[in-house]
C-alpha positions as CSV (number, residue, x, y, z in Angstrom):
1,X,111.6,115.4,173.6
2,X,109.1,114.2,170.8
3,X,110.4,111.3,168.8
4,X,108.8,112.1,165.5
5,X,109.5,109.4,162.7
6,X,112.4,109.6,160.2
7,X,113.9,111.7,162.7
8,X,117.4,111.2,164.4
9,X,118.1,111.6,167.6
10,X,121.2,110.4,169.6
11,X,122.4,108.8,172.9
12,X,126.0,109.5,174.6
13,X,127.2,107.6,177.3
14,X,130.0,109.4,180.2
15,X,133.0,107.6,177.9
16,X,131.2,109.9,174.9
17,X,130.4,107.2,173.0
18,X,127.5,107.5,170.6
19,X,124.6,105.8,169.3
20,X,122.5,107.3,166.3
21,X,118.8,106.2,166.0
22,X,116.2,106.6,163.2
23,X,112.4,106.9,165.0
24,X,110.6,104.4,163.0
25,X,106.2,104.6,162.8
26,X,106.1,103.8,166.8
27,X,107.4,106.8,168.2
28,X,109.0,104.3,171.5
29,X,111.2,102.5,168.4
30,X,114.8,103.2,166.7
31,X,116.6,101.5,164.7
32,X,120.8,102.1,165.2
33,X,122.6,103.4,162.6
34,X,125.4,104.8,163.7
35,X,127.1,103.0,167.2
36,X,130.7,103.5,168.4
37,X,130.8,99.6,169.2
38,X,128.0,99.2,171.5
39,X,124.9,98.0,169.0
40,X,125.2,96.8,165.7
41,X,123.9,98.4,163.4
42,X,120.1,97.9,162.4
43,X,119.4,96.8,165.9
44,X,115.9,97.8,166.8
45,X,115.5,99.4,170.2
46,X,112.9,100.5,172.6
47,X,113.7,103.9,173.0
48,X,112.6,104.1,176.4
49,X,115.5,102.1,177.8
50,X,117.6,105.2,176.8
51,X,117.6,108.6,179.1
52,X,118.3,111.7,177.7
53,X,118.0,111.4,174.1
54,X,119.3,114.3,172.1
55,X,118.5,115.5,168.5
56,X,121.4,114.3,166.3
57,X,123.0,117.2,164.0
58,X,125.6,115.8,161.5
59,X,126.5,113.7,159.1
60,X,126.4,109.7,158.7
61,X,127.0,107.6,156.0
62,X,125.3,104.7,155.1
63,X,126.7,102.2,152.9
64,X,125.1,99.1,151.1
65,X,126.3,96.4,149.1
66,X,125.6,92.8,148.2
67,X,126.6,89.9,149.6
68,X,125.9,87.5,147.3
């Protein structure tokens, strides 16, 4: 698969659990946006580490607020 940036591509373990990346501008980087408990989100990750990436089709929501 090509990891093209601002794309997002996905990662399921054999318990189906999901983790949602965004490629950033080096095409071996995502950043996690979506994680069913296993990264927090914003964690940066070299994509290499993860076999069989998928493209992700669906929704996530992002929400932002401040903490100050």
């Amino acid at each position: 698969m090509v990891l093209e940036q601002g794309k997002l591509v996905k990662w399921e373990n054999k318990q189906k659990q999901q983790i949602v990346f965004i490629i950033t501008d080096r095409p071996s980087e995502g950043v996690v946006i979506h994680s069913d408990y296993l990264l927090s989100t914003g964690t940066i990750v070299n994509l290499t580490d993860y076999n069989d990436l998928q493209p992700f089709v669906g929704t996530v929501h992002v929400n932002s607020e401040s903490t100050s």
